[in-house]
KEKE-3310 file (N, C-alpha, C; in steps of 0.2 Angstrom, whole numbers, plus 5000, padded with zeros to 4 digits):
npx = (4992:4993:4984:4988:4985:4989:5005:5019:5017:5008:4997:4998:5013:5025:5037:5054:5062:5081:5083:5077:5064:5048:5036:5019:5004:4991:4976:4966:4972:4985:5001:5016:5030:5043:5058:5067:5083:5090:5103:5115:5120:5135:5137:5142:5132:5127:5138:5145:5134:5133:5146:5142:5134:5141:5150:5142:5140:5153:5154:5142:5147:5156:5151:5146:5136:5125:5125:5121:5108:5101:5100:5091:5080:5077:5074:5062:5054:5052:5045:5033)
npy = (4943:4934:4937:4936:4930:4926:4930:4925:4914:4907:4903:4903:4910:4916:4925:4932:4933:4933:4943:4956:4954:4953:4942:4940:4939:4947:4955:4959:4957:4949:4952:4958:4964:4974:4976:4990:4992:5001:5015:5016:5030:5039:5052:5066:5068:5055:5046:5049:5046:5033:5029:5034:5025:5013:5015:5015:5001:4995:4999:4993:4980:4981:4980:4971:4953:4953:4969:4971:4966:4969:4984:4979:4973:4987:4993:4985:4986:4999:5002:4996)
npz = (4828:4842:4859:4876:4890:4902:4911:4904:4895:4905:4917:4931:4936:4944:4952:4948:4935:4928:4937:4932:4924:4934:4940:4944:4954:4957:4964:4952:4941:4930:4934:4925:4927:4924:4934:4938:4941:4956:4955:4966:4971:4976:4987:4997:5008:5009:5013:5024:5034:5032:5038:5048:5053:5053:5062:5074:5073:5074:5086:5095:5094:5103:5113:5130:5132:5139:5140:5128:5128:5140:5131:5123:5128:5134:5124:5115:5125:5126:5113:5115)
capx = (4996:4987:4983:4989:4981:4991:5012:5025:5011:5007:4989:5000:5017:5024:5043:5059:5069:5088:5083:5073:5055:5043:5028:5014:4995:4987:4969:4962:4975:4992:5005:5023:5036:5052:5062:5074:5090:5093:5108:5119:5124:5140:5135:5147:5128:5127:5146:5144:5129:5135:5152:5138:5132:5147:5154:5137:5137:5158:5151:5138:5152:5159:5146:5146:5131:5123:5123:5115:5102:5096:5099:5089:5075:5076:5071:5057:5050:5050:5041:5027)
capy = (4942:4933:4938:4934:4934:4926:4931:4919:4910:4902:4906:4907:4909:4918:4926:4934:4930:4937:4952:4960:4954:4952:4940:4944:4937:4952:4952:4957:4954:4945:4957:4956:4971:4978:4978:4994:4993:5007:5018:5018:5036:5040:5057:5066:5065:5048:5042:5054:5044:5025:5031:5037:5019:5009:5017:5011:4992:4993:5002:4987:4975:4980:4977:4961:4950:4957:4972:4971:4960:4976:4988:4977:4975:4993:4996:4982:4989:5006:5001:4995)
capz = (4834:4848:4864:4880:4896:4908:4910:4902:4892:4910:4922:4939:4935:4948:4953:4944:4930:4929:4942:4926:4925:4938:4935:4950:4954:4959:4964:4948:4935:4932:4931:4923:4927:4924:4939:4935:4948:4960:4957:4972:4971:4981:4990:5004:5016:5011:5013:5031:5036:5032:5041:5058:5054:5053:5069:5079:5072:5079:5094:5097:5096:5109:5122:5132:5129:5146:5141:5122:5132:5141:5127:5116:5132:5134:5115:5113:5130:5124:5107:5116)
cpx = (4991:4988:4984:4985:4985:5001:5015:5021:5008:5001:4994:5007:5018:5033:5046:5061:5075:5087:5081:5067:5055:5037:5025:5007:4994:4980:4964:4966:4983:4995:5011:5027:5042:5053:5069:5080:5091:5102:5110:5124:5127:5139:5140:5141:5129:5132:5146:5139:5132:5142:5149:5139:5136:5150:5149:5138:5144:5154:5148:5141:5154:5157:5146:5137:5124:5120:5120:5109:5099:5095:5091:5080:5072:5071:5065:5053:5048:5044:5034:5020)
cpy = (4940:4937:4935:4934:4930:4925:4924:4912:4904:4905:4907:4907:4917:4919:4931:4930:4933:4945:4956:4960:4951:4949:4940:4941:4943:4951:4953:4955:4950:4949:4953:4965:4972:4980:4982:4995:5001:5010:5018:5024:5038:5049:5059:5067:5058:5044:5044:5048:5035:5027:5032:5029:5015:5010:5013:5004:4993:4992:4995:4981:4974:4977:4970:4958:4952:4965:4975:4969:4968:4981:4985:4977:4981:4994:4993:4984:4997:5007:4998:4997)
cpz = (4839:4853:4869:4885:4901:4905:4908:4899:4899:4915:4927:4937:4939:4951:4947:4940:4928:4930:4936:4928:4930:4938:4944:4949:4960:4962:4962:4942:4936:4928:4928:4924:4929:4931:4937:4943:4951:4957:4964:4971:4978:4983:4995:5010:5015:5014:5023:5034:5036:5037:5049:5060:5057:5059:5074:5079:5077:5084:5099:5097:5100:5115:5122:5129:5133:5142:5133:5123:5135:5137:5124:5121:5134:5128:5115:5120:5129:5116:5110:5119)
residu = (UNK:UNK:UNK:UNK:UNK:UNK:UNK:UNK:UNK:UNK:UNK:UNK:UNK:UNK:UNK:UNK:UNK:UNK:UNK:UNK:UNK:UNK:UNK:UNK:UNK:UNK:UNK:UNK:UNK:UNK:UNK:UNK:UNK:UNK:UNK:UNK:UNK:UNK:UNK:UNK:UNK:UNK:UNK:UNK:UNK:UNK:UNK:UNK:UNK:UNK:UNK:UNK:UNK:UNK:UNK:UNK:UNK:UNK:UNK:UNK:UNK:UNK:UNK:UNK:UNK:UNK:UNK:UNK:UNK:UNK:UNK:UNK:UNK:UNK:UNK:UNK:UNK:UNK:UNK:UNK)
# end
């Protein structure tokens, strides 16, 4: 059996392939790995919690364009 040394018989091959493998240039080898899908486990915190969510995004609908302009300059002024 030969030996490989670069993924997908290629030196930079680089991306997914049908959301499975991952081929990667690292910065001492060239990887390839399994991308295993998350579960989206339905929880009564989690359903609670996108429910808080889902009420704020409305929420922030509401507001005129005036007053997400301040919200939003409040926030990136408080982050700095």
């Amino acid at each position: 059996m030969a030996k490989l040394f670069g993924p997908l018989f290629s030196l930079n091959a680089k991306g997914t392939i049908a959301n499975i493998l991952t081929f990667s240039n690292r910065k001492i080898v060239k990887q390839v790995r399994f991308q295993r899908k998350q579960k989206d486990k339905t929880t009564a915190g989690r359903t609670t919690q996108r429910g808080y969510f889902q009420e704020a995004i409305e929420k922030w609908h509401t507001l005129t364009d005036e007053q997400q302009q301040q919200w939003n300059d409040f926030v990136y002024d408080w982050a700095d």
